[in-house]
BAMIBA-883751 format. One record per residue: x, y, z of N, C-alpha, C in turn; residue number from 0; residue in three letters. Coordinates in Angstrom, 1 decimal. Layout:
<atoms>
- n_east|n_north|n_up|ca_east|ca_north|ca_up|c_east|c_north|c_up|n|res
- X|Y|Z|X|Y|Z|X|Y|Z|NUM|ALA
...
</atoms>
This chain:
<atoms>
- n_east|n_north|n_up|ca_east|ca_north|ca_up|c_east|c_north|c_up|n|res
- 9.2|29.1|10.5|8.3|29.1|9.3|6.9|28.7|9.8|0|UNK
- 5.9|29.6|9.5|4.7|29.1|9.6|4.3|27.6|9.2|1|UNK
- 3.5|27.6|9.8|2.4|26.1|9.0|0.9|27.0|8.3|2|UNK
- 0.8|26.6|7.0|-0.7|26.7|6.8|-0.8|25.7|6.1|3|UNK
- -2.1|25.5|5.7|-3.1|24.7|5.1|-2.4|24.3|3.9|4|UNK
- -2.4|25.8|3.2|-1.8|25.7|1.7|-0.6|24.7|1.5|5|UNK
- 0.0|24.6|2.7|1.5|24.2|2.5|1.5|23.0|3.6|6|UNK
- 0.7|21.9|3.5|1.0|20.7|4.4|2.8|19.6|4.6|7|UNK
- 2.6|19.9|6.4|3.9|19.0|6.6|3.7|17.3|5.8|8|UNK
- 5.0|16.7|5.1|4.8|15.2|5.0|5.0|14.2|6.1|9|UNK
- 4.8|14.9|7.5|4.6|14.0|8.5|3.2|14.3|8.6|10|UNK
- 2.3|15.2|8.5|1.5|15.5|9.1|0.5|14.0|8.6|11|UNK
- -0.5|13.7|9.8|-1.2|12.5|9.5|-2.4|12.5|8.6|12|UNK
- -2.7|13.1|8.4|-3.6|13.7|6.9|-3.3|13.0|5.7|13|UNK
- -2.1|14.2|5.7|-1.0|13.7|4.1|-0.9|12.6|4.1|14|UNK
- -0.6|11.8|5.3|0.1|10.7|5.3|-1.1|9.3|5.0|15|UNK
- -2.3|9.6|5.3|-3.5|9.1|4.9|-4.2|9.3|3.4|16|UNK
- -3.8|10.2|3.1|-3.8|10.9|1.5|-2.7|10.1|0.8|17|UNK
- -1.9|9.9|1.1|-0.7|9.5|0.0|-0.9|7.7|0.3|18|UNK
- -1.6|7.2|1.5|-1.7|5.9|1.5|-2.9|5.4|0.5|19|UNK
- -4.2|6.1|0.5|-5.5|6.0|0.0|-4.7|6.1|-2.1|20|UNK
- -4.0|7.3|-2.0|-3.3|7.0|-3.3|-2.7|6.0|-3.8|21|UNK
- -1.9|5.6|-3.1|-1.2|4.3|-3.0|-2.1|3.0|-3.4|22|UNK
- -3.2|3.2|-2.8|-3.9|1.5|-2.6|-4.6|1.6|-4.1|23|UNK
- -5.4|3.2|-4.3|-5.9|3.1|-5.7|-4.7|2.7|-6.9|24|UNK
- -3.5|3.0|-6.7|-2.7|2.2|-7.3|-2.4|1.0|-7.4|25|UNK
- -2.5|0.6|-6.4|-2.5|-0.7|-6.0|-3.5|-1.6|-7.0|26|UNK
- -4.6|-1.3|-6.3|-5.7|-1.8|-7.3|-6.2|-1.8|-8.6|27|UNK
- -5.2|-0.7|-9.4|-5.4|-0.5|-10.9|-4.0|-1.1|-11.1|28|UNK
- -3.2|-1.7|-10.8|-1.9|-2.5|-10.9|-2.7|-3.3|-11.8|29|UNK
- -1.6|-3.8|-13.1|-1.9|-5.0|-13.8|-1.3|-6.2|-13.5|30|UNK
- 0.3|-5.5|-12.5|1.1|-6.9|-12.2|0.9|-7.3|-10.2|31|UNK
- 0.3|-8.3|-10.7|0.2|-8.5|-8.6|1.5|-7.8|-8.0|32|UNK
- 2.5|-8.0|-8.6|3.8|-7.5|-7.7|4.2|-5.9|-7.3|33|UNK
- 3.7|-5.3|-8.6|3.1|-4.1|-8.1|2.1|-3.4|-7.2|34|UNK
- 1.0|-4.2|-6.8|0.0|-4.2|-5.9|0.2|-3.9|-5.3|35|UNK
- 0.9|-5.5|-4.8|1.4|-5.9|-4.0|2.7|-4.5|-2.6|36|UNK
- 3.7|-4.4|-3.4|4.0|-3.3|-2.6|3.4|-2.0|-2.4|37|UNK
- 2.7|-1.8|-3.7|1.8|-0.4|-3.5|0.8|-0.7|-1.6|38|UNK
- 0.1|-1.9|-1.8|-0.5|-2.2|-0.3|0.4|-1.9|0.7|39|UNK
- 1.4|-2.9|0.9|2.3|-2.9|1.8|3.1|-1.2|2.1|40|UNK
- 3.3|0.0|1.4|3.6|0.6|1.3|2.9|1.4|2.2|41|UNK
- 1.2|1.6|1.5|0.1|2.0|1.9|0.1|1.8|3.4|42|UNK
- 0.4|0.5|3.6|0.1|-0.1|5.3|1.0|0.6|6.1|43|UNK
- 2.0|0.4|5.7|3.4|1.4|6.8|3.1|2.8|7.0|44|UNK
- 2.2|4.1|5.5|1.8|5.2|5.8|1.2|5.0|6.7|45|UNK
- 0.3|4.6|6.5|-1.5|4.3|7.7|-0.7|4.0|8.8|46|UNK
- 0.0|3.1|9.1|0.4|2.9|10.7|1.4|3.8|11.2|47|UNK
- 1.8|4.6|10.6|2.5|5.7|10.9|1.7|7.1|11.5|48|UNK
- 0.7|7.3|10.0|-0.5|7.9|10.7|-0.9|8.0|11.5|49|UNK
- -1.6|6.4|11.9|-2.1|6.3|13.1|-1.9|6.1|14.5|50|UNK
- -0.6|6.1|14.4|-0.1|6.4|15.4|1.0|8.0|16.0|51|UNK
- 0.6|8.7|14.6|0.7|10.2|15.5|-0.7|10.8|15.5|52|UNK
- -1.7|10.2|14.6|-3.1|10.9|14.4|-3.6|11.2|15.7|53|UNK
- -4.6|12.2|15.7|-5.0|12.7|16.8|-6.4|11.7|17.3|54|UNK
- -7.9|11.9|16.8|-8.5|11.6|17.6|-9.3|10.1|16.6|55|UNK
- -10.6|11.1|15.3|-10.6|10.9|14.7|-9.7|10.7|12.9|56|UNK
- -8.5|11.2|13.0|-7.6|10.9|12.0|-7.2|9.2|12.6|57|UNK
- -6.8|9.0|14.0|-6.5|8.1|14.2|-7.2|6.5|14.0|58|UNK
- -8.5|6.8|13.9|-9.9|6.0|13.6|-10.0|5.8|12.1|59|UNK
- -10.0|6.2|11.6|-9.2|6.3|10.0|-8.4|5.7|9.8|60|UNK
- -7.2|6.3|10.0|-5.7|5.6|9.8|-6.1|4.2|10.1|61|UNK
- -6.7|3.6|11.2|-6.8|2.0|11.8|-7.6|1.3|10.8|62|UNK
- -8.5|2.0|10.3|-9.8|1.3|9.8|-8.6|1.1|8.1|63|UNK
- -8.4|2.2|7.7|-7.7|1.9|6.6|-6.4|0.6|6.4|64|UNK
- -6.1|0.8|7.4|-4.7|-0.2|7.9|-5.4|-1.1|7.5|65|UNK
- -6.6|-1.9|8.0|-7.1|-3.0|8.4|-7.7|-3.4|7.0|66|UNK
- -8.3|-2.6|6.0|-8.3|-2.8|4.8|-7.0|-3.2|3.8|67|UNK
- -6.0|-2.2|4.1|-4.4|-2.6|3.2|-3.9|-3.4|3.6|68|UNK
- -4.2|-4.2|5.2|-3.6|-5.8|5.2|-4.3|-6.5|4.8|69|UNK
- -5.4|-6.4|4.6|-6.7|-7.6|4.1|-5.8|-7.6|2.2|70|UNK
- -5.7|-6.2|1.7|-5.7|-6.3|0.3|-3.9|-6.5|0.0|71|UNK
- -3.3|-6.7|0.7|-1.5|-6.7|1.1|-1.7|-8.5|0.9|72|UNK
- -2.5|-9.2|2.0|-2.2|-10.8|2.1|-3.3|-11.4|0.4|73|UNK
- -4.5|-10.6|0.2|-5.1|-11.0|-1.2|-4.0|-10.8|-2.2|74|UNK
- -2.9|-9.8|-2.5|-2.1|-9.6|-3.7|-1.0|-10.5|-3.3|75|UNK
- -0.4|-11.0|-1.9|0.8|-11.7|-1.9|0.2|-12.9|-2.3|76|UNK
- -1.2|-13.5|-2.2|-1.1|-15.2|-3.0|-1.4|-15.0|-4.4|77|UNK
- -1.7|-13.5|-4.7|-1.8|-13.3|-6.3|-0.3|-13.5|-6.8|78|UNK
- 0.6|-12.5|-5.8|2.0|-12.3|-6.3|2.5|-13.8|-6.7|79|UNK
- 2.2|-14.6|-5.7|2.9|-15.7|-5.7|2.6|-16.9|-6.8|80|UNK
- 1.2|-16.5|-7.1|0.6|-17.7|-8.1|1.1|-16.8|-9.2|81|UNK
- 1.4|-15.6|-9.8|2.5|-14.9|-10.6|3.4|-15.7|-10.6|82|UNK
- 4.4|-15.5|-10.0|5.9|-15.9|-10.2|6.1|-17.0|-9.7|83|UNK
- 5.0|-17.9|-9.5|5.0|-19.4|-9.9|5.5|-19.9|-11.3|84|UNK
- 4.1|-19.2|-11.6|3.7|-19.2|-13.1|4.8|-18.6|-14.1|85|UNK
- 5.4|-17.7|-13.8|6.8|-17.0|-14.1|7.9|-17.7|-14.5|86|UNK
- 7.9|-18.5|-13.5|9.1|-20.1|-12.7|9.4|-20.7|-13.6|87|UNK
- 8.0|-21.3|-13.8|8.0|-22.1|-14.8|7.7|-22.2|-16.2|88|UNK
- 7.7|-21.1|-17.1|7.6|-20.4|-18.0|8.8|-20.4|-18.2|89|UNK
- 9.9|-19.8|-16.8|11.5|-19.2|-17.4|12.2|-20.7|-17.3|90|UNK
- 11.4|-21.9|-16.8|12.6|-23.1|-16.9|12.2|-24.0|-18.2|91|UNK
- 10.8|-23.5|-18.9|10.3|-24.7|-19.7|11.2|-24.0|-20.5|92|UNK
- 11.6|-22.7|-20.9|12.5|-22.3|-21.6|13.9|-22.4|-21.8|93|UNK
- 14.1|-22.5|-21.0|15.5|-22.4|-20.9|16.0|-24.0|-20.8|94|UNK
- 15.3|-24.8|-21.0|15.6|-26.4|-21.3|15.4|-26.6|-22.7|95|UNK
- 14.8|-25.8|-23.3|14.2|-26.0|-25.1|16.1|-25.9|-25.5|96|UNK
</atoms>
């Protein structure tokens, strides 16, 4: 089967930079850190996948992006965590009433 344009592989590193860039704007319109949170992390595994089959310039991309979704991966995990801190103890002040 051919390859065209119209009809892109989901390995191909493109897509796979497409579906991460999707991913992080989810990320970032997340209301619950813990959703971000994996949306990032997600994001980061396409990009390094990417960029490591990307060709020249795809590959320069994929890196640059990576380096952005772990910066915004470690900002959502101390969000996540001051969450379901907060969570913790919300579910124990209750459950002692």
């Amino acid at each position: 089967m051919a390859k065209s344009r119209a009809n892109p592989h989901i390995s191909d590193p493109k897509v796979l930079i497409g579906l991460s860039v999707f991913l992080m704007l989810i990320g970032i319109m997340a209301m619950n850190p813990a959703a971000g949170f994996i949306c990032f992390a997600l994001a980061g595994i396409l990009l390094l996948i990417a960029g490591l089959k990307g060709k020249r310039w795809t590959r320069y991309i994929a890196f640059f992006l990576l380096i952005i979704s772990i910066v915004l991966t470690v900002i959502a995990y101390f969000a996540t965590s001051e969450h379901l801190k907060a969570y913790r103890s919300k579910a124990v002040t209750r459950g002692a009433k």
